[in-house]
C-alpha positions in Angstrom: 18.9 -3.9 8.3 19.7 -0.6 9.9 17.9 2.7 8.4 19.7 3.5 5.3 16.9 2.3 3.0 13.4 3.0 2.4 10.8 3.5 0.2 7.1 2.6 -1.5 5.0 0.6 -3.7 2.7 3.0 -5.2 -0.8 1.0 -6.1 -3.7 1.9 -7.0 -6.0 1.6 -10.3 -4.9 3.5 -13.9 -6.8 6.5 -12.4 -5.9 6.7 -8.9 -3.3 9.3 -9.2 0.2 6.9 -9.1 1.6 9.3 -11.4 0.5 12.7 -10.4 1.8 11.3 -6.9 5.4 10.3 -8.7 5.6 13.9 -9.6 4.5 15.6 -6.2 7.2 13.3 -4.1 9.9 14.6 -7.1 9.1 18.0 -5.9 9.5 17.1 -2.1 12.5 16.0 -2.6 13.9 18.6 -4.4 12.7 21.2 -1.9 13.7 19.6 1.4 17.5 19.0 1.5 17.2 17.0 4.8 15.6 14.1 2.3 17.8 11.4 1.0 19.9 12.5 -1.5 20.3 8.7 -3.3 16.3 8.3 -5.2 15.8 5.6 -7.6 11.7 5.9 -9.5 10.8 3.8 -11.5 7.6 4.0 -13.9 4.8 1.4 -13.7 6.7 -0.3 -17.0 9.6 -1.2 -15.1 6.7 -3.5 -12.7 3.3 -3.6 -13.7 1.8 -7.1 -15.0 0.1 -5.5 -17.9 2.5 -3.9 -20.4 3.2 -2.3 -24.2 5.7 -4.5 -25.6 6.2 -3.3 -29.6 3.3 -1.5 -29.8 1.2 -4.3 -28.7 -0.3 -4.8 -24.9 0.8 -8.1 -23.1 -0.2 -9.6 -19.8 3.0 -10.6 -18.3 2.0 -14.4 -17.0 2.4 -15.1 -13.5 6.1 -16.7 -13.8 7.8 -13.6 -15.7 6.0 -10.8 -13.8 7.5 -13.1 -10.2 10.8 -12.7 -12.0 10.6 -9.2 -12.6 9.8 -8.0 -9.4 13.1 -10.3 -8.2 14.8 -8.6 -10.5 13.9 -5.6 -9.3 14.5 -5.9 -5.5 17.7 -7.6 -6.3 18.9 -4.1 -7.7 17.5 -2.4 -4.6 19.6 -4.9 -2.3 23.0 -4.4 -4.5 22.8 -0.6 -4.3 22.0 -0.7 -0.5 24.8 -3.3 0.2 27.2 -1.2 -1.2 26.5 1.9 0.4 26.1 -0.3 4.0 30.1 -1.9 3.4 31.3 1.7 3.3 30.8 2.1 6.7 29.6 5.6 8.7 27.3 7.6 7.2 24.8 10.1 7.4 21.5 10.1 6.3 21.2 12.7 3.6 24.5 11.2 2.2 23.8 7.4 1.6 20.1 7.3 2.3 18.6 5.2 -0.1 14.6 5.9 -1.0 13.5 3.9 -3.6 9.8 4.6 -5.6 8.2 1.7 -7.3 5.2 2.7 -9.3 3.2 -0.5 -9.0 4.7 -3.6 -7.6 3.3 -6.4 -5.3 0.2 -5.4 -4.7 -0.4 -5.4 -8.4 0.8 -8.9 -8.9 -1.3 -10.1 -6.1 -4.5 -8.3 -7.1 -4.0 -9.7 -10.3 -3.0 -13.1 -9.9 -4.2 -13.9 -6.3 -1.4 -15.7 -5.1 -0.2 -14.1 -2.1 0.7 -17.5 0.0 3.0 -18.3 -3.1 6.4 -19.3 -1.1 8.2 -16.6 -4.2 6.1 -14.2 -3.1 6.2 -14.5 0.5 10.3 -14.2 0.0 9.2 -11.3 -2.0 7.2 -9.2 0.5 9.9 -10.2 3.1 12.6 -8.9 1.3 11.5 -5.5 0.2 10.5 -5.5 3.8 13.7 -5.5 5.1 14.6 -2.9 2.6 12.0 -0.9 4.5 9.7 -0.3 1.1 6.1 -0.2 2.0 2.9 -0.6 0.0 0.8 2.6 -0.4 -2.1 1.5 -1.6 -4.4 4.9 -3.4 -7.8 4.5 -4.1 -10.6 6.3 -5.2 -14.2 6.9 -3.8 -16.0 4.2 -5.9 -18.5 7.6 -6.8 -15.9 9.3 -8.2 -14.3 6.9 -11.0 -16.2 7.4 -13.5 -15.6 11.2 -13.0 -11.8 10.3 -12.8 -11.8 8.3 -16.3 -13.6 11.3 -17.6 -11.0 13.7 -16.5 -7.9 11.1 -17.8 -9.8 11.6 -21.2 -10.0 14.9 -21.4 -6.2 15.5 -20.7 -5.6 13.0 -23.4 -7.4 14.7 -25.7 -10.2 12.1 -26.5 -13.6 11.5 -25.0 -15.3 8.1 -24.5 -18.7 7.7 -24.9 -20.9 7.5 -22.0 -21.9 3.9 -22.3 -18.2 2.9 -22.6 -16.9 4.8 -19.4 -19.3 3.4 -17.2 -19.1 0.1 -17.7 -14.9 0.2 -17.6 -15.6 2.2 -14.7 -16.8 -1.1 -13.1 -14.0 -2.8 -13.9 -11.9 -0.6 -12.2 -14.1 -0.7 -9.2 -13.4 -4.4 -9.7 -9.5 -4.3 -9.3 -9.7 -1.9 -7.0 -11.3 -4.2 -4.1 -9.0 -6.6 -5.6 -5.9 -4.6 -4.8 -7.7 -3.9 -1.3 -8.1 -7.7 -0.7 -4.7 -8.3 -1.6 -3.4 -5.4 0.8 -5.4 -7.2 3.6 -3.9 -10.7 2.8 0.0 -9.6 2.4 2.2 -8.9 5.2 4.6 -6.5 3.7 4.0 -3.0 5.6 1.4 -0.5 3.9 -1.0 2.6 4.3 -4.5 3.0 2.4 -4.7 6.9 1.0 -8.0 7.9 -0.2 -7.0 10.2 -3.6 -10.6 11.9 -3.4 -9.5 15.5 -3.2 -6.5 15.4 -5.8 -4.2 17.2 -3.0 -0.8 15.0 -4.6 1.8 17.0 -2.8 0.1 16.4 0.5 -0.5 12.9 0.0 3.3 12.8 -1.0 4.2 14.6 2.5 1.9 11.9 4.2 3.6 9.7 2.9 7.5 10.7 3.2 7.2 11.7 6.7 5.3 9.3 7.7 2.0 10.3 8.8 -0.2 7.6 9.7 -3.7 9.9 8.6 -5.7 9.2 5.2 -6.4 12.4 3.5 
């Protein structure tokens, strides 16, 4: 496919910064006009595995999450087919970039099946879309810290026992969702989130830089 389309994956554990990323990339693209003007972002509960469904959390099993993500680049594909059968464009005009918080690298973390044939249609076909993984992670040293400052801007505190140990857990998925970058062939970029700088990390990635901050 020519360059009309592109895009991410954003991964990473609940505290990695997916969100606070999501925001600094709005804020790119509202302040640089040369940016596609066409931006579709959709929230982790459009594609995560784990979700709220009336009130209660549900694992998505590995069958419905595999059709959700199909779903999903099946949208991408419709929009970008029509803009390509209009014919000439320019960039700014018909430029398609596309945001998925969470996506592949969550399935495959979670469910370990990245030689599954669905997903290796999967990884191919949001790779044609040009839609990479950016994989954010945070200093194993500095979870902990990370849950603790989620807690406070939620207004509650966990108790110190409690934190620590889900802090392992994290650390857990984490080299999980590293693994699973390592296994998958789709195109993607490992950003460490240590300093909080989100509208840098959302320049790195838009323009492309291939440096970690």
């Amino acid at each position: 496919m020519p360059n009309l389309s592109r895009g991410i994956m954003l991964e990473g554990i609940s505290c990695a910064g997916k969100t606070s990323v999501m925001y600094a990339l709005k804020r790119l693209f509202a302040a640089d006009l040369t940016l596609e003007r066409n931006i579709v972002m959709l929230g982790e509960h459009y594609t995560q595995v784990l979700n709220s469904i009336g009130g209660e959390f549900r694992y998505h099993d590995r069958q419905e999450h595999t059709d959700m993500l199909f779903g999903r680049v099946g949208m991408i594909e419709q929009l970008y087919e029509w803009a390509y059968c209009l014919g000439e464009y320019r960039r700014a005009s018909r430029g398609l970039y596309t945001v998925f918080e969470r996506g592949l690298v969550n399935h495959v973390g979670f469910f370990q099946d990245y030689a599954d044939p669905d997903i290796l249609e999967l990884i191919e076909r949001f790779a044609n879309l040009g839609i990479e993984a950016i994989l954010l992670v945070v200093p194993d040293h500095l979870i902990e810290e990370r849950l603790w400052l989620r807690e406070k801007q939620m207004n509650r505190t966990e108790p110190d026992a409690h934190r620590a140990e889900l802090a392992e857990q994290y650390k857990k998925q984490q080299d999980d969702m590293l693994f699973a970058v390592k296994k998958m062939r789709l195109p993607s970029r490992i950003i460490c989130s240590g300093s909080m700088d989100w509208d840098a990390y959302a320049k790195t990635i838009v323009y492309g830089e291939s440096r970690t901050l």
